[in-house]
Steps between C-alpha positions, in 0.01 A plus 500: 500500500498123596450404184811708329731359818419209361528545118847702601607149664411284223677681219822555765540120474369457108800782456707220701393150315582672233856575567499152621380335191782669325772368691409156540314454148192370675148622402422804722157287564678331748623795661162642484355216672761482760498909557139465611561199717778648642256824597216349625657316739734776632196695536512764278221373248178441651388103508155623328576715211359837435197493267699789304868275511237202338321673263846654416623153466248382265572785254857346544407141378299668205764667378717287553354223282361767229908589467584093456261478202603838360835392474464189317466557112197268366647426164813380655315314738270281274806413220698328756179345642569135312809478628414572864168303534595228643785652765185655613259321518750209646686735700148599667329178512781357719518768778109522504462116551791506793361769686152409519605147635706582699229741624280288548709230664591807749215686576181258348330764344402532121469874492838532652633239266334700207650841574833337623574335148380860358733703738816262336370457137642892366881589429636764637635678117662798627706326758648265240529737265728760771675174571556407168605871384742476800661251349467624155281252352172657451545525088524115483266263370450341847405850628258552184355157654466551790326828499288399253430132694439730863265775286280195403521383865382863606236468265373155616521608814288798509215287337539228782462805731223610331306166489687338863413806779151556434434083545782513824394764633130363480325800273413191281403167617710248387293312249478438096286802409700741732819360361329624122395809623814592648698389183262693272576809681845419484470424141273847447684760696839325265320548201406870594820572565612366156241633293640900688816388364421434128244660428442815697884630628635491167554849348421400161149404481469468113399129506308514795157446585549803800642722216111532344367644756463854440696780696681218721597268235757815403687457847751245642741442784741688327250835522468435876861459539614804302222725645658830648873355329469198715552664809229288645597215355633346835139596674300307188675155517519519865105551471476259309675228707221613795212483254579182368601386876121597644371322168724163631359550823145523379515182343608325874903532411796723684540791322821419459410269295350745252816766580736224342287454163457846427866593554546182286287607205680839480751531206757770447372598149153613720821819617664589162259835507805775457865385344640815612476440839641285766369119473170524605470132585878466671383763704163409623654164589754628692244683696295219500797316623642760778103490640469156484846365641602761708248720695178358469516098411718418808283633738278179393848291656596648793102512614494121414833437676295689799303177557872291609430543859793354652388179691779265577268226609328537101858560349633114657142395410528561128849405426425075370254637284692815367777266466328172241290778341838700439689230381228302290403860309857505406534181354182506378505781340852490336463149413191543295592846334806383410389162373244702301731724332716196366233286363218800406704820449824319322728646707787360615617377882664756613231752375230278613681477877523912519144523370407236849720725687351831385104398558566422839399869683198574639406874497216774468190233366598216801478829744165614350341120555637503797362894595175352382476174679639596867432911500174537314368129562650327789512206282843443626612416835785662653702215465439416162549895432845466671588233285448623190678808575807327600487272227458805246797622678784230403372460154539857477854463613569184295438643169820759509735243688394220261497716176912604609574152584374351186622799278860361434316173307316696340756784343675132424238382303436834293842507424514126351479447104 
């Protein structure tokens, strides 16, 4: 009974953030993160989480990440690559570099520098997307960049994560051959994943070399989707998300690594089984979405914000270095997206100042590094954990402010000959 006081608790204040989020146009994360602060030190969530509220949580991150890649169309995604290369690789170059020396000059320790120039490397997308919607902007060209710019960060990311923990968190020694190993199995689990999403998902197996094989050559996503009239579709692709998540974790990576790229390498042709019927693909993603956002994926939050015990002798203690690492991110990070956009992407200031603005938030991947390094590891030091969390927190709060502020240039500019 514990255990469903507990879940009753949690979802009383992820009902809450996300009334919150609505009024003030933040990103519920924050709310989530501040609900389960606010909790565990009023004493109504324990300081050591269930084993059911964790493993609950973990299902939360999974799904999560498997509905961020199964929102994002692939096609879409790798036409506007050439223009978006360099915002992100410039855009998450900069941040990396400034947090791990800052790290270091703070805390003098290479696996915290490592994992602190991770935790700041990935944009938050939704929030500037919300933000930008908000503000009715998300059909421009800047938005188009910056998605595109902060799904290539994402993407970068998760292989850093992939190749980073295992030599932080000392599963591999730090040395040349380790270094190969690790990036071969980055490099092979990758290629798995992309070889499922040619050549074996694709319904039409004409031209492929799975299509000869008797019996199960016949039979493609499609099949699986459709069986009983797709009323386990929903069940299938949330399978799969697991499968290919215990695959990513088999080959020494967070399964959420493996939950983004198979949401990622799903395509909403794989649903077109019955034209009679509702949308099969609008309306496994809204499930997808309603699981992932609202009941299950927050628990993830609030059981992370759990770990904010309030000490007011840690709170003064981390306020220089939230402060420079808040302050350099920000210029870092706009400064080099921006000056990416103008001189790589072609487009012009204005754009290339709201595409700086909008890759400044921090959200789910920065709180999985950081789950990873201070939950699961204790590669992180409560101070340094502190830190980051506060500095996640005003970028978070920057993007929206800064996006309104700068929107009146911008309308300007589109409106110019």
């Amino acid at each position: 009974m514990e255990n469903l006081i507990h879940l009753a608790l949690v979802w009383s204040g992820v009902f809450l953030a996300g009334f919150l989020a609505g009024k003030t146009k933040l990103t519920p994360v924050l709310y989530f993160l501040a609900i389960g602060c606010l909790m565990v030190n009023m004493g109504l969530l324990p300081e050591e989480t269930t084993p059911f509220i964790e493993g609950f949580s973990e299902i939360g991150i999974i799904l999560i990440m498997f509905a961020l890649g199964f929102e994002e169309n692939a096609s879409n995604f790798l036409d506007s690559i050439k223009r978006s290369w360099g915002i992100a690789f410039f855009g998450a170059v900069a941040p990396f570099a400034i947090a791990y020396s800052l790290a270091s000059y703070f805390w003098q320790d290479t696996n915290i520098a490592l994992l602190c120039g991770l935790t700041m490397t990935a944009t938050a997308v939704s929030l500037t997307m919300v933000s930008l919607k908000g503000e009715n902007l998300h059909t421009t060209k800047a938005a188009t960049g910056i998605m595109t710019s902060a799904v290539l960060d994402d993407i970068a990311s998760l292989a850093l994560v992939a190749i980073l923990v295992p030599i932080a968190t000392g599963s591999e020694a730090l040395s040349v051959l380790s270094i190969e190993i690790i990036v071969g199995k980055t490099v092979a689990f990758f290629a798995i994943v992309t070889v499922l999403g040619m050549w074996l998902f694709p319904h039409d197996l004409t031209h492929s070399w799975f299509g000869k094989i008797p019996l199960l050559g016949h039979y493609g996503i499609r099949d699986l989707m459709s069986f009983s009239r797709g009323e386990h579709a929903t069940l299938a692709i949330l399978l799969l998300a697991v499968l290919v998540g215990i695959a990513s974790h088999k080959f020494g990576f967070h399964p959420a690594v493996g939950a983004y790229m198979a949401g990622l390498i799903m395509k909403e042709e794989y649903f077109h089984f019955n034209s009679l019927e509702e949308n099969q693909y609008a309306a496994n993603k809204r499930i997808v979405d309603n699981v992932a956002f609202s009941w299950v994926g927050p628990v993830f939050f609030v059981v992370l914000g759990t770990k904010l015990i309030f000490d007011w002798e840690i709170f003064v203690s981390v306020i220089p270095q939230t402060i420079v690492l808040t302050l350099s991110i920000l210029v870092g990070q706009i400064l080099s997206a921006a000056a990416a956009a103008r001189y790589t992407g072609g487009f012009n200031f204005e754009e290339s100042m709201m595409i700086g603005f909008g890759m400044l938030g921090r959200a789910e991947l920065a709180f999985v590094v950081m789950d990873i390094a201070y939950v699961q590891n204790d590669i992180f030091t409560t101070e340094v954990f502190y830190t980051l969390m506060f500095t996640a927190f005003w970028l978070n709060v920057a993007v929206p402010i800064s996006i309104k502020l700068w929107k009146p240039y911008f309308v300007a500019a589109q409106q110019q000959p």
